[in-house]
C-alpha positions as CSV (number, residue, x, y, z in Angstrom):
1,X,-141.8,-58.9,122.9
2,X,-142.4,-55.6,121.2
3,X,-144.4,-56.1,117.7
4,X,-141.3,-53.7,116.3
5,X,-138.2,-55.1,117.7
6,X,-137.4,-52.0,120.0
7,X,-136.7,-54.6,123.2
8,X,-133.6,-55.0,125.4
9,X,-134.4,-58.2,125.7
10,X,-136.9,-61.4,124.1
11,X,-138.3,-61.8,127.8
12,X,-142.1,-61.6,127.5
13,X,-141.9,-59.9,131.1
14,X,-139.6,-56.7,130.0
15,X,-141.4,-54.0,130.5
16,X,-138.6,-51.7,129.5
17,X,-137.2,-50.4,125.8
18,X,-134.3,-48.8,124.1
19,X,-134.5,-45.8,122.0
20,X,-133.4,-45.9,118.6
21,X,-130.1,-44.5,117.1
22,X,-131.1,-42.0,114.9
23,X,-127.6,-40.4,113.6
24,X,-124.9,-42.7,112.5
25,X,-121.1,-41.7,111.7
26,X,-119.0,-44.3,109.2
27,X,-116.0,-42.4,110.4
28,X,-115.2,-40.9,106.9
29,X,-114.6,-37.2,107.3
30,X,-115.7,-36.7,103.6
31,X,-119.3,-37.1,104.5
32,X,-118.7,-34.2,107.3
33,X,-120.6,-30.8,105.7
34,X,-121.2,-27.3,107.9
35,X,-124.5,-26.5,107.6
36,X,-125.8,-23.4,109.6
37,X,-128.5,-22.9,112.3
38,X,-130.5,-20.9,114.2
39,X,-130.6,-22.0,117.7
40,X,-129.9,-20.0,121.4
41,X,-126.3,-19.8,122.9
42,X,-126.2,-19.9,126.8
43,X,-124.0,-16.8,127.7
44,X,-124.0,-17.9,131.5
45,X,-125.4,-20.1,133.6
46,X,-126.2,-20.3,137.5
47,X,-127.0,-23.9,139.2
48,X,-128.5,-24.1,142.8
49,X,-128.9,-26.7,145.1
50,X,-131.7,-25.8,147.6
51,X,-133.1,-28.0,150.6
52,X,-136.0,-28.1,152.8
53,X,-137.3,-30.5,155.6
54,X,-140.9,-31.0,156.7
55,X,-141.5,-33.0,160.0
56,X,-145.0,-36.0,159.9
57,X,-146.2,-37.3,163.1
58,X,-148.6,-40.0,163.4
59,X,-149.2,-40.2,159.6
60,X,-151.4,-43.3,158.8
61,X,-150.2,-46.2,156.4
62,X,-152.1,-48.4,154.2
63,X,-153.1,-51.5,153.8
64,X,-152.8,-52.8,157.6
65,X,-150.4,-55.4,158.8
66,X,-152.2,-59.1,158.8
67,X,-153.6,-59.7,162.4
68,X,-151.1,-61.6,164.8
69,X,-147.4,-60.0,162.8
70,X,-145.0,-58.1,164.3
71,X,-142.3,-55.5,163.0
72,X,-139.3,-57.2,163.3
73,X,-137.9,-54.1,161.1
74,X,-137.8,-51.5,158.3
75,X,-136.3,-52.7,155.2
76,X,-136.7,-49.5,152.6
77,X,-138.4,-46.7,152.3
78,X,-138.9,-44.8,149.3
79,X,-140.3,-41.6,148.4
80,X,-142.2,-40.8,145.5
81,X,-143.3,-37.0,144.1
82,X,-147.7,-37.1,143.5
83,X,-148.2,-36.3,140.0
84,X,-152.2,-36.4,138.3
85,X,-151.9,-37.0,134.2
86,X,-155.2,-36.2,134.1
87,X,-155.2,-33.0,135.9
88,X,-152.0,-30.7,136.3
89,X,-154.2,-28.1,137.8
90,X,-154.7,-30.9,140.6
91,X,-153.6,-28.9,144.4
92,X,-151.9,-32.4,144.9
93,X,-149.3,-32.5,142.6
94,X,-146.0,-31.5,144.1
95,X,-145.0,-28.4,142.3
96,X,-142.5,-25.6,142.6
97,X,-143.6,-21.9,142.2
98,X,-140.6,-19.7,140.8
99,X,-140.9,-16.1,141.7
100,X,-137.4,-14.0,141.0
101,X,-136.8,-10.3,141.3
102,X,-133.2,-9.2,139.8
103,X,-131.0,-6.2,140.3
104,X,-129.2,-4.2,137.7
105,X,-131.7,-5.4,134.9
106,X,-135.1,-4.9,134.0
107,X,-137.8,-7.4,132.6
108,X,-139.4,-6.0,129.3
109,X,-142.7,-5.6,130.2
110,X,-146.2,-4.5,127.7
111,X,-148.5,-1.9,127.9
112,X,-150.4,-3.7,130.9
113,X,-147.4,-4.3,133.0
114,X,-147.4,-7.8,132.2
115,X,-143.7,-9.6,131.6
116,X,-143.2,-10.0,128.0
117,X,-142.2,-13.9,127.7
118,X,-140.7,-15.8,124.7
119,X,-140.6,-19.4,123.4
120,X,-138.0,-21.6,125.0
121,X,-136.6,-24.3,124.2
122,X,-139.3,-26.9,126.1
123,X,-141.6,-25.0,123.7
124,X,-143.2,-22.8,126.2
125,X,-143.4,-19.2,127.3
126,X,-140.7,-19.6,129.6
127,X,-138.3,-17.1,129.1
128,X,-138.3,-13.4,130.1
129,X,-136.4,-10.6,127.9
130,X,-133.6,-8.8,129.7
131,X,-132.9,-4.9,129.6
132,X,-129.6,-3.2,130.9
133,X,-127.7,-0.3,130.2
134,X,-124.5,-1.9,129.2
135,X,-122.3,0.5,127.6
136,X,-120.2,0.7,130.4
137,X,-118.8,-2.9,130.2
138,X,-119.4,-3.4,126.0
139,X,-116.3,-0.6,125.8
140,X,-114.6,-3.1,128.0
141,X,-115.4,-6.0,125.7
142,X,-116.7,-7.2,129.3
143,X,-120.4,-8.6,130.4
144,X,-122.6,-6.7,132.7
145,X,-123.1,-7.9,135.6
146,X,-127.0,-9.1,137.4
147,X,-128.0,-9.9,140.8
148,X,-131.3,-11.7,141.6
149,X,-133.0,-13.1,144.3
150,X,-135.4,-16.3,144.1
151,X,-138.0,-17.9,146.5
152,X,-139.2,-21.5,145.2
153,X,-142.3,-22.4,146.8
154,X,-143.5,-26.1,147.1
155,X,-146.8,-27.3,147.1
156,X,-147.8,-30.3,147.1
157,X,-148.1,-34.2,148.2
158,X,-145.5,-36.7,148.0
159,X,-145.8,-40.9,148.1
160,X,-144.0,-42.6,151.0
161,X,-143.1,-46.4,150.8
162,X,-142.1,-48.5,153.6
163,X,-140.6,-52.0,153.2
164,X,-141.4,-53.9,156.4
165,X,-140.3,-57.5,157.2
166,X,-142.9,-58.8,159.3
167,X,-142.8,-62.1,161.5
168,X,-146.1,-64.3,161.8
169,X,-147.4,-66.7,165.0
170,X,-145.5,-69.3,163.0
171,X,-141.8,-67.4,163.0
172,X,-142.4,-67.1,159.2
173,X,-140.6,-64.2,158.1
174,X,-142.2,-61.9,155.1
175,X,-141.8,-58.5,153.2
176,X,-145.0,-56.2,153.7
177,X,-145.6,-52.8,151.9
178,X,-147.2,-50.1,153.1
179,X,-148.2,-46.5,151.6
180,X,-149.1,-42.9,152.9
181,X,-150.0,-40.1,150.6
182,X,-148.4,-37.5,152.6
183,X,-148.7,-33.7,152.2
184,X,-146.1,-31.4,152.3
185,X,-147.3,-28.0,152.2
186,X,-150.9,-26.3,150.8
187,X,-151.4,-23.5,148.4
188,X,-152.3,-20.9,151.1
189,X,-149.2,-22.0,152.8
190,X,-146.6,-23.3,151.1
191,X,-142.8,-24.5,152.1
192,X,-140.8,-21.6,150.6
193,X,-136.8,-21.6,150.2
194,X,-135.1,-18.5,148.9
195,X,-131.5,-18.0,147.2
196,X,-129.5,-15.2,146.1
197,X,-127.4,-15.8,142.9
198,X,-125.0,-13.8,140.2
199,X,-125.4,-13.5,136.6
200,X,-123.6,-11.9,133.6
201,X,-125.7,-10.6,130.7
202,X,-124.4,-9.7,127.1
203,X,-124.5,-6.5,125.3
204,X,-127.7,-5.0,124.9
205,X,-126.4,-2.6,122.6
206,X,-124.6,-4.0,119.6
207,X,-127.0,-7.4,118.9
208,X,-130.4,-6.9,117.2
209,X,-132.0,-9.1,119.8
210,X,-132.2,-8.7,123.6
211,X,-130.5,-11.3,126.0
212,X,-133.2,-13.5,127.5
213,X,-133.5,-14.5,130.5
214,X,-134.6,-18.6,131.7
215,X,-134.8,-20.2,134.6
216,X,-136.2,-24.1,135.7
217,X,-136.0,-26.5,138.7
218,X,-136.6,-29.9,139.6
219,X,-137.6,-31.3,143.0
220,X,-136.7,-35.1,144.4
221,X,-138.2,-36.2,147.8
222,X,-136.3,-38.3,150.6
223,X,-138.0,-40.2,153.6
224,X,-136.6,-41.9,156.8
225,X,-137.8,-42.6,160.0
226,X,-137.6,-39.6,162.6
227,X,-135.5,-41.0,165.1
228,X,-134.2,-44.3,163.1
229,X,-135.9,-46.2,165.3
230,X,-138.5,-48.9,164.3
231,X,-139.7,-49.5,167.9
232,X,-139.8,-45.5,168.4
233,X,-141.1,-44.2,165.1
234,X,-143.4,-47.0,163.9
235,X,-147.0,-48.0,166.2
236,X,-149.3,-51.1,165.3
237,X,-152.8,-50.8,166.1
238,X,-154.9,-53.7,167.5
239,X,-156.9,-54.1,164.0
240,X,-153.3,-54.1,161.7
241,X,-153.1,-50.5,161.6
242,X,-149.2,-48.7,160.9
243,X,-149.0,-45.3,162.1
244,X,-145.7,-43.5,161.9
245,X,-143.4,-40.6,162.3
246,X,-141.4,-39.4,159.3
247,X,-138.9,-36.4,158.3
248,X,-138.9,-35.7,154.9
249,X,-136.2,-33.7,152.7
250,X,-137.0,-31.9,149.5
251,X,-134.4,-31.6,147.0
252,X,-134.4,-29.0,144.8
253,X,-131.9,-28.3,142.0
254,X,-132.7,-25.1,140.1
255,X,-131.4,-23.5,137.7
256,X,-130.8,-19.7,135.8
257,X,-129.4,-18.7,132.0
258,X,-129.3,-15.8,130.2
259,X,-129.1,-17.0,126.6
260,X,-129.4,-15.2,123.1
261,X,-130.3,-16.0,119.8
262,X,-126.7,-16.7,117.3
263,X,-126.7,-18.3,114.4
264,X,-123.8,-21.2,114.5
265,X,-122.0,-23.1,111.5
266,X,-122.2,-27.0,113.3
267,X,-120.4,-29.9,111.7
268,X,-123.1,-32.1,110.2
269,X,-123.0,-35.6,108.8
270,X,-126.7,-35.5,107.8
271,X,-130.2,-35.1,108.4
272,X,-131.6,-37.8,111.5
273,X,-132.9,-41.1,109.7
274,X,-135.8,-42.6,112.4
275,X,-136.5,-46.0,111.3
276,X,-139.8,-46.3,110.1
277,X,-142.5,-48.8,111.3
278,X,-143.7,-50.2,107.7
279,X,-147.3,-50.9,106.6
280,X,-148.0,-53.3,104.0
281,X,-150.9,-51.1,102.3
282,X,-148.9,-48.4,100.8
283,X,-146.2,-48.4,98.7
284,X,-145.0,-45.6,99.2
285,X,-145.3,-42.1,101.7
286,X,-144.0,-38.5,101.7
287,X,-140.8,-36.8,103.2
288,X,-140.8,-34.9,106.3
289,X,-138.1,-32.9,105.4
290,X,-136.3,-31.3,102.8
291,X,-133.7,-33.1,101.0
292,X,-130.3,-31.9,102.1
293,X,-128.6,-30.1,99.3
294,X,-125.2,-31.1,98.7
295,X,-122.2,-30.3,97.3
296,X,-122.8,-33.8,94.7
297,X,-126.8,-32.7,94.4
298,X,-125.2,-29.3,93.5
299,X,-123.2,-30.4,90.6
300,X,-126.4,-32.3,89.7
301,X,-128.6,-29.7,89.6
302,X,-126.6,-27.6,87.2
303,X,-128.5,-28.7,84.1
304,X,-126.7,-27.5,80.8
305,X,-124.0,-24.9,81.6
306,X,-124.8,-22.7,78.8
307,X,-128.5,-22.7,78.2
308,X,-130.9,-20.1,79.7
309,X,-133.0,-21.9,82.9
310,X,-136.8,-22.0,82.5
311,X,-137.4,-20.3,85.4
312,X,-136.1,-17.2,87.8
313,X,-135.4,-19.7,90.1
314,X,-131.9,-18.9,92.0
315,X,-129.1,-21.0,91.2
316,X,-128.0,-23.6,93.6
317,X,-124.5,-24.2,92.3
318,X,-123.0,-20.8,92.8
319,X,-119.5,-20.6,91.1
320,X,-119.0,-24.5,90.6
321,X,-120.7,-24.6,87.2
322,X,-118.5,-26.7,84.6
323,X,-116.6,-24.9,82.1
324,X,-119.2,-23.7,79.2
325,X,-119.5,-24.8,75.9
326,X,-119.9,-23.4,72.6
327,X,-123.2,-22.5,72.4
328,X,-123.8,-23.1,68.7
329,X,-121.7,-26.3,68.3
330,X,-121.7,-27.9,71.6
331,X,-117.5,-27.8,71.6
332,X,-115.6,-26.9,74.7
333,X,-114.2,-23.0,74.4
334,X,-111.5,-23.3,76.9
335,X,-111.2,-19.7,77.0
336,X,-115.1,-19.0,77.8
337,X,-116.3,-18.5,80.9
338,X,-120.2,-18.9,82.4
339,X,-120.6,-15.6,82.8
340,X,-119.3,-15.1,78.9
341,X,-121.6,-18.0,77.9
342,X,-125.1,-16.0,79.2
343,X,-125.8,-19.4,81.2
344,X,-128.5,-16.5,83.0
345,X,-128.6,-18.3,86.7
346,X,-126.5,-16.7,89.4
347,X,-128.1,-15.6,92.9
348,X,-130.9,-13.5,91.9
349,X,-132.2,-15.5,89.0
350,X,-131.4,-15.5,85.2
351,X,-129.4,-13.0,83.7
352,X,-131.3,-13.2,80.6
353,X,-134.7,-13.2,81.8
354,X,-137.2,-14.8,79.1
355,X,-139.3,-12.3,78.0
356,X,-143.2,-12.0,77.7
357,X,-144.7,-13.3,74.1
358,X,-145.9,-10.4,73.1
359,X,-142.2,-9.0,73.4
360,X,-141.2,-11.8,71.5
């Protein structure tokens, strides 16, 4: 069991978690605030669904059969994508290779002719910024529209699984795994599968930053037997050895956006709360994050209504000061507003700046 309490389940075996629930709703609209951000709007999006097929004859399994079994048949197989933690440079790992020429736009490029990329969302240079002359469609109140061609090359090895259910000199009937580390195509010549897609940009005209262009894929791997045939597609050698013939499909799903930068106003209950994982040594440990400002922490922050602030700090409360007092007596003056009473705070600091001492 985890130390922290993050299991599914008390079994000692679970090798599995749940993640934890960070934002919680009570249901009470009252503790609903907008609050506005800075994040990228997708003006359009394009989703592909690419597949390729790569043929393996006589591809050699490991660990061999136990001497005297035979295949009575093929249970599973699975298919598994190579991947190297400790090296993503490693030829090995089965990668795609995005290369993407469009039509009716231009990609900014710099002084060297390289593409100028931007920060994405994964926190990467993986966007490109997008040029068009779209004057013709803005007086429409329309989007312009892109056309682009992609070729996604895969490189790469892939892990195939077979599930056999073997049968022993005794009749004794048993599950046996074997694997292959299987190529699918090298660098110098890789599997390559090209699409043609559609896209409508935005304005480049009336927005102080340029559309942006993104695009990302993902690759799954299927195995089977070549003809479906144990007998056929499967040999055992005399020392145990499993040799077979395979077809395998690549998957790909990829996808293109054009997004831009917007600010939005986004219905907020709060800031995320992460549970903490406490430590008996300290008493006590910093924020992360600014306190949210609220409209309560607003009313608090006022301070007295009619007395100068100590600072040139701007004022948080805006117009929702309380009515001022009398600043002599301390008495409510109906009549009196904060502006009449000097108070000094409004956006751009006091109104009555304190002056210098040797002014005073």
């Amino acid at each position: 069991m985890s130390c922290f309490g993050n299991r599914p389940a008390s079994d000692l075996f679970e090798n599995c978690c749940n993640a934890g629930n960070l934002c919680k709703f009570n249901g009470k609209l009252d503790d609903v605030v907008s609050t506005p951000i800075y994040v990228q709007s997708v003006y359009d999006a394009v989703l592909s669904n690419l597949q390729g097929m790569k043929t393996v004859q006589n591809q050699r399994f490991t660990p061999c059969v136990p001497a005297g079994s035979t295949i009575l048949r093929v249970c599973d197989i699975r298919c598994k994508k190579f991947f190297n933690p400790c090296n993503v440079d490693d030829p090995r790992n089965l990668s795609l290779d995005i290369d993407t020429s469009i039509s009716g736009a231009t990609f900014l490029q710099n002084g060297n002719g390289d593409y100028v990329e931007v920060v994405g969302p994964d926190g990467m240079l993986s966007q490109k910024v997008l040029y068009a002359d779209t004057q013709e469609c803005d007086d429409q109140c329309m989007g312009t529209p892109i056309f682009g061609t992609q070729n996604v090359s895969i490189t790469g090895d892939v892990l195939v699984y077979i599930d056999l259910l073997l049968c022993d000199r005794c009749n004794n009937e048993s599950v046996f795994t074997v694997c292959a580390q299987v190529n699918v195509a090298t660098i110098t010549h890789p599997l390559v599968l090209t699409n043609f897609f559609e896209c409508c940009m935005p304005s480049t005209e009336d927005t102080a930053f340029l559309p942006r262009f993104t695009e990302f894929a993902n690759i799954a791997c299927e195995a089977r037997l070549a003809t479906n045939s144990c007998g056929r597609d499967l040999n055992v050698g005399p020392g145990g050895e499993v040799c077979g013939n395979l077809i395998l499909a690549l998957c790909v799903s990829s996808e293109k956006k054009i997004v831009v930068p917007v600010q939005l106003c986004a219905l907020s209950t709060g800031f995320a709360e992460i549970p903490t994982q406490t430590n008996p040594i300290c008493s006590g440990f910093p924020a992360l994050f600014p306190k949210r400002i609220t409209v309560a922490d607003t009313e608090e922050n006022c301070g007295e209504p009619c007395r100068p602030p100590q600072n040139s700090c701007c004022d948080p409360c805006g117009g929702n000061r309380k009515p001022c007092g009398d600043p002599c007596g301390g008495k409510p003056v109906p009549d009196k507003k904060p502006s009449d009473c000097d108070c000094g705070c409004n956006e751009c600091g006091p109104s009555n700046p304190i002056e210098p001492r040797h002014r005073r």
